[in-house]
C-alpha positions as CSV (number, residue, x, y, z in Angstrom):
1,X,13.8,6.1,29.5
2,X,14.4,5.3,33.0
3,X,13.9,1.4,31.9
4,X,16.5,1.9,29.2
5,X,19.3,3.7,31.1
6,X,18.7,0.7,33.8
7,X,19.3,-1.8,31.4
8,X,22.4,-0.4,29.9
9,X,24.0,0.7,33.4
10,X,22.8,-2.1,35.4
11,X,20.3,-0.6,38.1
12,X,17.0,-0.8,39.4
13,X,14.5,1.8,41.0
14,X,11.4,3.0,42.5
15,X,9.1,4.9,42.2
16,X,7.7,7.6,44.7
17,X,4.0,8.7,43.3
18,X,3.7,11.4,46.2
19,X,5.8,13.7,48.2
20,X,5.4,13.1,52.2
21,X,4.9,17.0,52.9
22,X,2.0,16.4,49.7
23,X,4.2,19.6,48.1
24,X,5.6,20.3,44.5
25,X,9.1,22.2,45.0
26,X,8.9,25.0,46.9
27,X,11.4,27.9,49.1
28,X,9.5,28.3,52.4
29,X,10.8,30.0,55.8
30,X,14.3,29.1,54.6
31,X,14.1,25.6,54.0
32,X,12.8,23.8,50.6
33,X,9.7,21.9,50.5
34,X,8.4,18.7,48.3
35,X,10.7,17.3,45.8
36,X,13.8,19.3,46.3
37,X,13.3,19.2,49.9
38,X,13.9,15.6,49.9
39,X,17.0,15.6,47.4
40,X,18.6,18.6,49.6
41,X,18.2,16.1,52.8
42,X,19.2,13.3,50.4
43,X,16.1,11.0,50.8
44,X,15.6,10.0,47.4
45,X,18.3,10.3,44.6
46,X,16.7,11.9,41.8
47,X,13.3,13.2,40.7
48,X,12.3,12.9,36.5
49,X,9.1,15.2,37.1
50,X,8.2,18.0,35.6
51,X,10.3,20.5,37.2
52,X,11.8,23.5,35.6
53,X,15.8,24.9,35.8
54,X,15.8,28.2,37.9
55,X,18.7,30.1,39.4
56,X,18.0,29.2,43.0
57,X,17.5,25.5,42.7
58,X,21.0,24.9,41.0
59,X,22.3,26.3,44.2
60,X,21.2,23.5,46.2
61,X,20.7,20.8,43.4
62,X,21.7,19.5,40.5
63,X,20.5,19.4,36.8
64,X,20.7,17.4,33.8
65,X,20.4,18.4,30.1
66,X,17.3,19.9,29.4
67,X,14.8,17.5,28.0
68,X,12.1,19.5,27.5
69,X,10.9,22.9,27.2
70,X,7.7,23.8,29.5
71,X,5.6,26.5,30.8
72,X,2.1,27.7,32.5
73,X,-0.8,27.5,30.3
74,X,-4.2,28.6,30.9
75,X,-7.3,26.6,29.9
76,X,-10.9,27.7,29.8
77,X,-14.4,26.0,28.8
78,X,-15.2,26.6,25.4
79,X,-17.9,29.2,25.2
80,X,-21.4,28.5,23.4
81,X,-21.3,29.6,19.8
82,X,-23.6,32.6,19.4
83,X,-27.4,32.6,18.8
84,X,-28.6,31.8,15.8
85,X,-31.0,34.6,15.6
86,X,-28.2,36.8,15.8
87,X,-27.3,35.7,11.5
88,X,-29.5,39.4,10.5
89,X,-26.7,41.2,12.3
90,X,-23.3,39.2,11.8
91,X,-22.6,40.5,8.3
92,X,-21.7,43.9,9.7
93,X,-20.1,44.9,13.2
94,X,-21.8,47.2,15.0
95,X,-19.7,50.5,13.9
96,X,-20.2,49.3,10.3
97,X,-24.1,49.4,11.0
98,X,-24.4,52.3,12.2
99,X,-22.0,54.4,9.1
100,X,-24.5,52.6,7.2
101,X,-27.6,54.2,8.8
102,X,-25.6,57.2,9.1
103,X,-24.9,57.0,5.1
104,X,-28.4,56.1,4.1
105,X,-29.7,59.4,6.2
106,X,-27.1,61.9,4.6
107,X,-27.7,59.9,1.1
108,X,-31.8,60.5,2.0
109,X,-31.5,64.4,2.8
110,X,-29.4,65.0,-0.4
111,X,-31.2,63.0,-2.2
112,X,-34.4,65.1,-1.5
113,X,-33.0,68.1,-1.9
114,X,-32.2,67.2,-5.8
115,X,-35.8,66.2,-6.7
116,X,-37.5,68.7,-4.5
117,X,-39.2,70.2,-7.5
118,X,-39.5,67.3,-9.5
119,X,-40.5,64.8,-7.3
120,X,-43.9,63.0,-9.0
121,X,-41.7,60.0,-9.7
122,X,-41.2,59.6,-6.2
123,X,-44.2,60.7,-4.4
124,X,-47.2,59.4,-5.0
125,X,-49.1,61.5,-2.8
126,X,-47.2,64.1,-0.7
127,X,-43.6,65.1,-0.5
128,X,-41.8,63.9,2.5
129,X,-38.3,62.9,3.3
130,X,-39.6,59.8,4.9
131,X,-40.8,58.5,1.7
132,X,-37.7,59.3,-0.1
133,X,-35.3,57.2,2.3
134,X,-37.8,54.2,1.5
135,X,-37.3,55.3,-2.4
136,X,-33.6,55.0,-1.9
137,X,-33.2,52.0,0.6
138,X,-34.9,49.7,-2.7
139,X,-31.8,49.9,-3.9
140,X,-29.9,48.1,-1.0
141,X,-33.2,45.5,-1.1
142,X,-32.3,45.1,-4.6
143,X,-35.9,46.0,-5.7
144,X,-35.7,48.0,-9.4
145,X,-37.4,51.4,-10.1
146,X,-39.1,51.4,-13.2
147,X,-38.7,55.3,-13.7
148,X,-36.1,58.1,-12.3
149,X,-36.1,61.5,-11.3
150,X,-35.3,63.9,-14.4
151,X,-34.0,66.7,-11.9
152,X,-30.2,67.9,-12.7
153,X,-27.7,65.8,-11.0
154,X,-29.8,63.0,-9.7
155,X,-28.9,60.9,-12.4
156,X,-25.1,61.0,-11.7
157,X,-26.0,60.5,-7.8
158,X,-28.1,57.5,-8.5
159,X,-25.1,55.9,-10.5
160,X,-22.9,56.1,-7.7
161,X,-25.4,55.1,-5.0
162,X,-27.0,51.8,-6.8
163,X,-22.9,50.7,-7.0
164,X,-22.7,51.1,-3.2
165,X,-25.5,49.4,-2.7
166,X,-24.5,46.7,-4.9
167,X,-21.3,46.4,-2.9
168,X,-23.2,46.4,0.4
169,X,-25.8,43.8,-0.6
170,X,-23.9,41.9,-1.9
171,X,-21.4,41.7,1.2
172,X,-24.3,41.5,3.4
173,X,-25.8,38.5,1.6
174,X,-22.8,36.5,1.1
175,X,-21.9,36.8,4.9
176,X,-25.3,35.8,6.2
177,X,-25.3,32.4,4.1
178,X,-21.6,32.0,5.1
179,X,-22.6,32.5,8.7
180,X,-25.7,30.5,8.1
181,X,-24.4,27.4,6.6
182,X,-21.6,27.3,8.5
183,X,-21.3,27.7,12.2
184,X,-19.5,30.9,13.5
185,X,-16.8,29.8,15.7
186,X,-17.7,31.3,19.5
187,X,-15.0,33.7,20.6
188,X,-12.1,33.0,22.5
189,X,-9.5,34.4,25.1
190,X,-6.2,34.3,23.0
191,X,-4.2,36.8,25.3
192,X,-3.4,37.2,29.1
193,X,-4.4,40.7,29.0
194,X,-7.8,39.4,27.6
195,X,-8.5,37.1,30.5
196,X,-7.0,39.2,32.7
197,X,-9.8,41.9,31.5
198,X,-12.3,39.4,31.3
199,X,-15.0,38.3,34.4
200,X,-13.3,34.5,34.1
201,X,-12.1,33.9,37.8
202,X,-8.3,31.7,37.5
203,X,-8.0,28.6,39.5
204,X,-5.3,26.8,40.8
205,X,-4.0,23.8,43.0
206,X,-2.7,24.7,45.8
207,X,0.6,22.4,46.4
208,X,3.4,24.8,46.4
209,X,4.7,26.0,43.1
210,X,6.2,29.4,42.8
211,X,3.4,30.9,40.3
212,X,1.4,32.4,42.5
213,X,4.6,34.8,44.4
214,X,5.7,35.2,41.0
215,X,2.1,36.3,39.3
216,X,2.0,38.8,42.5
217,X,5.5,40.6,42.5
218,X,5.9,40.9,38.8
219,X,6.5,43.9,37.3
220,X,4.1,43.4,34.3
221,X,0.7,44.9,35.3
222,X,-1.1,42.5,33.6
223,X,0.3,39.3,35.7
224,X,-0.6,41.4,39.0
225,X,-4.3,41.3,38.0
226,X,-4.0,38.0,37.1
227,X,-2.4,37.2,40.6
228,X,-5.6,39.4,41.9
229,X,-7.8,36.7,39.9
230,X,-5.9,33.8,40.9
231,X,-7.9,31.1,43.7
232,X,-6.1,28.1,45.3
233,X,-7.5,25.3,46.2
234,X,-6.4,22.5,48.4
235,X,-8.1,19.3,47.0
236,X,-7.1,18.8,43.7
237,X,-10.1,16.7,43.5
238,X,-12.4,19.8,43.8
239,X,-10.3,21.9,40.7
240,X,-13.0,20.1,38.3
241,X,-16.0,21.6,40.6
242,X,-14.3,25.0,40.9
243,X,-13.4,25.7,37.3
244,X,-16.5,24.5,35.4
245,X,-19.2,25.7,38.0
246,X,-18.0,28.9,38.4
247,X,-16.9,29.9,34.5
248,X,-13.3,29.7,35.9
249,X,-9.7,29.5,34.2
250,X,-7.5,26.8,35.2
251,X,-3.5,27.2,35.1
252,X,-1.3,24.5,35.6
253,X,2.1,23.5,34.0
254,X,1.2,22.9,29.9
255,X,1.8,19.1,30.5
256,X,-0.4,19.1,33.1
257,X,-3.6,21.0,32.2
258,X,-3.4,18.6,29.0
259,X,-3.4,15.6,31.2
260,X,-6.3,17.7,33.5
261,X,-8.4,18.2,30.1
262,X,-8.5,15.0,29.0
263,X,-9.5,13.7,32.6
264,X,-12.2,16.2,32.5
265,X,-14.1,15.0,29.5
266,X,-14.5,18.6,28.8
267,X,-14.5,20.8,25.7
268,X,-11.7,23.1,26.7
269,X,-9.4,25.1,24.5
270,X,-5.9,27.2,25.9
271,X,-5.0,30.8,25.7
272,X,-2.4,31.0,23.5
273,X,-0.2,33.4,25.3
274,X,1.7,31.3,27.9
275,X,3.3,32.2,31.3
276,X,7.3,31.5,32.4
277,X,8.5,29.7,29.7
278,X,11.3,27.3,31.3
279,X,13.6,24.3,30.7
280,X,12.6,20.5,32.2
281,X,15.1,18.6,33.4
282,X,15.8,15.8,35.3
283,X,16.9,16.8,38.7
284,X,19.5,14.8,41.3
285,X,21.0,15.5,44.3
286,X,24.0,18.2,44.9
287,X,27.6,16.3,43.8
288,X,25.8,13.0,42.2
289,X,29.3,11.7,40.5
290,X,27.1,9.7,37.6
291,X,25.2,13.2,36.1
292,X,27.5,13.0,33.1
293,X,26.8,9.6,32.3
294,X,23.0,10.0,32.4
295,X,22.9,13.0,30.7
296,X,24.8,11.6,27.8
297,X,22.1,8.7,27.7
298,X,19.8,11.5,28.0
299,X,21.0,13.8,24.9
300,X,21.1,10.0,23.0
301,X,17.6,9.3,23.6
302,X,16.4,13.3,22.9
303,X,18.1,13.4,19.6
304,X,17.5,10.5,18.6
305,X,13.7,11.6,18.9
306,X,13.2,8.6,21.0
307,X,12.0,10.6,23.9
308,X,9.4,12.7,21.7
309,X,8.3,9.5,19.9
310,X,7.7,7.7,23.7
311,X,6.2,10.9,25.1
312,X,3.3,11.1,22.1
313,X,3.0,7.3,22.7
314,X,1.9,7.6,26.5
315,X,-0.3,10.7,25.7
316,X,-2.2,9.0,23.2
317,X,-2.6,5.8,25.3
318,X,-4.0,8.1,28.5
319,X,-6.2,10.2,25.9
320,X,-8.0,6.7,24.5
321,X,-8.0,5.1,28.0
322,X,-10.2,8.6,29.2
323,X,-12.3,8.1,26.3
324,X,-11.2,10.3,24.1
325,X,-10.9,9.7,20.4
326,X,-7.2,10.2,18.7
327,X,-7.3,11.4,15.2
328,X,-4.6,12.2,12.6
329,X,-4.9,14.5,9.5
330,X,-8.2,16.6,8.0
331,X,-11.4,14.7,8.4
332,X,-12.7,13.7,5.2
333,X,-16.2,13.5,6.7
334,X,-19.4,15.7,4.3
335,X,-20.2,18.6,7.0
336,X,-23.2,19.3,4.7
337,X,-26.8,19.6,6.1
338,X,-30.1,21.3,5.6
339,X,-31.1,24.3,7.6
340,X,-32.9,24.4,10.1
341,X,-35.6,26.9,11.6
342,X,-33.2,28.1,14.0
343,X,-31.2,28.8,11.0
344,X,-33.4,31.3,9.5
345,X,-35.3,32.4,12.8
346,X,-33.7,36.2,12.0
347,X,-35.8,36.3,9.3
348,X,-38.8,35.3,11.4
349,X,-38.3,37.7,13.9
350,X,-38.1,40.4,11.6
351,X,-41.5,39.7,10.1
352,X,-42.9,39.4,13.5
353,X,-41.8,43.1,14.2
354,X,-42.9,44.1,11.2
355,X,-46.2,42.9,12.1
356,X,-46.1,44.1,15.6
357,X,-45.2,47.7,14.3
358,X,-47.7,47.6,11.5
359,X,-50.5,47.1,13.7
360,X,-49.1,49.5,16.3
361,X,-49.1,52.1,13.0
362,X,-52.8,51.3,12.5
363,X,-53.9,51.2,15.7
364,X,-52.3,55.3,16.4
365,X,-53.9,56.1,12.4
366,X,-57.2,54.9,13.9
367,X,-57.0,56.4,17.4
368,X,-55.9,60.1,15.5
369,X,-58.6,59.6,12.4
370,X,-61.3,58.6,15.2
371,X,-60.3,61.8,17.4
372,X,-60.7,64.3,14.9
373,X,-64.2,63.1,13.8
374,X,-65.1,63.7,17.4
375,X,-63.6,66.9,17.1
């Protein structure tokens, strides 16, 4: 944009990479710091960074059109996806679990009650409740009974109970080969009260933005414990160390935690909920008599969608120069594969118990039978 506008109105320029004082743009002990500090004492003539349109800078400078729209994001690692072993419990959450034990219990002691007196097609051997709740839970394994209790009202009962358990069976199987053939997605933060809630320490550079005053004197609770989280640290260079070592979140200007990510070369994702929401502009010294004329360049090159179209341009060069590969549109690719053992590992595990607990049964039977021959 800059080389445009040059071209057009005749003028060169440099480029200043870093601020002498090593600061952003920032109100300390009455004087301003960074990039403003040098356009309030007139050192350089204007600054195209990333810096945002508040109240108290437009006292001392001045502002073009807005180009952009900006704010603070928040990115985090992305967490591991869950174990697989963990497929024998996904179908249900854990209150939907435990109304089902709760049902299959009431459903068992009701259920007895009915065929009390008629129970031979039940019992083989002696009436207990524990047998019945085994009698009733074939219906949720989908195992048949070849004969049913003739007792008044079972009949009825058992109607409405084999349709639940078709409805549950059925729900449970189809989410455990969902879940199984297709990776669940691990969670993710999506809101500030989330990470705020969460054991995720927030990192930040420390180079003398107003986020962190702002975070701490806000009236929303949530961005108090958020400021309560919040860690600065002084070499940029350690922010990697910082945020992937320690499980941390890192904040930064949008623009700039997509241009940290990418540098990374890690698998990060961003909280959707964003902080302080602002307008970029280009920023020049108070009483610069040529504002106009750049910002009508300006508004040419942003509606024009010039700007927008340069901007994706230079991202997608720095995203394939850190190694990272640029794609457009659904990949086509076939996500099909066989499973594995760790697929089906829940179903392993289970047998193991029931092994474990089988023998554990045996072993009490034999202790108890052995006892009373003693006796």
């Amino acid at each position: 944009m800059m080389d445009l506008m040059g071209s057009r109105l005749n003028f060169t320029y440099a480029v200043q990479t870093v601020t002498p004082d090593g600061q952003w743009t920032d109100y300390v002990n009455g004087s301003w710091t960074g990039l403003l500090g040098q356009l309030v004492r007139r050192e350089k003539d204007l600054t195209f960074n990333n810096v945002g349109i508040t109240y108290d800078r437009l006292k001392v400078v001045d502002f073009s059109v807005p180009v952009m729209t900006d704010s603070f994001s928040v990115a985090l690692g992305v967490p591991p996806p869950p174990p697989r072993w963990h497929a024998v419990f996904y179908p249900f959450t854990t209150i939907t679990w435990i109304a089902l034990a709760a049902t299959c219990v009431i459903t068992t002691l009701f259920f007895h009650l009915l065929i009390f007196k008629d129970s031979s097609v039940v019992f083989n051997h002696k009436i207990d409740v524990v047998s019945t709740l085994l009698w009733m839970v074939r219906a949720l394994l989908r195992q048949s009974v070849p004969l049913v209790p003739s007792s008044p009202g079972t009949q009825p009962f058992l109607v409405c109970w084999w349709l639940v358990s078709l409805v549950l069976a059925a729900s449970f199987v189809s989410n455990i080969i969902a879940y199984i053939t297709v990776p669940a997605a691990p969670k993710k933060i999506i809101t500030l009260k989330e990470l705020a809630d969460s054991k995720h320490s927030l990192y930040m550079g420390d180079y003398g933005t107003f986020l962190p005053e702002y975070l701490a004197t806000s009236p929303d609770p949530v961005y108090r414990r958020l400021s309560q989280k919040l860690n600065l640290i002084e070499n940029y260079n350690e922010l990697e160390h910082y945020v992937l070592s320690n499980d941390g979140a890192f904040t930064e200007s949008t623009n700039y935690v997509e241009y940290t990510v990418a540098k990374w070369h890690t698998d990060m994702y961003y909280v959707e909920e964003i902080i302080y929401p602002t307008q970029i502009a280009w920023v020049y010294q108070k009483g610069t008599p040529w504002v106009a004329t750049f910002n009508w360049y300006l508004e040419s090159m942003i509606e024009s969608g010039l700007a927008g179209r340069w901007r994706a341009e230079e991202i997608t060069k720095y995203h394939k120069a850190q190694g990272r590969v640029v794609t457009r549109g659904t990949s086509t690719g076939d996500s099909r594969r066989p499973l594995s053992i760790e697929d089906l590992q829940s179903a392993f595990y289970i047998l193991g118990l029931g092994v474990m607990l089988s023998t554990l049964t045996l072993g009490i039977e034999f202790a108890a039978k052995k006892r009373l021959l003693i006796c």
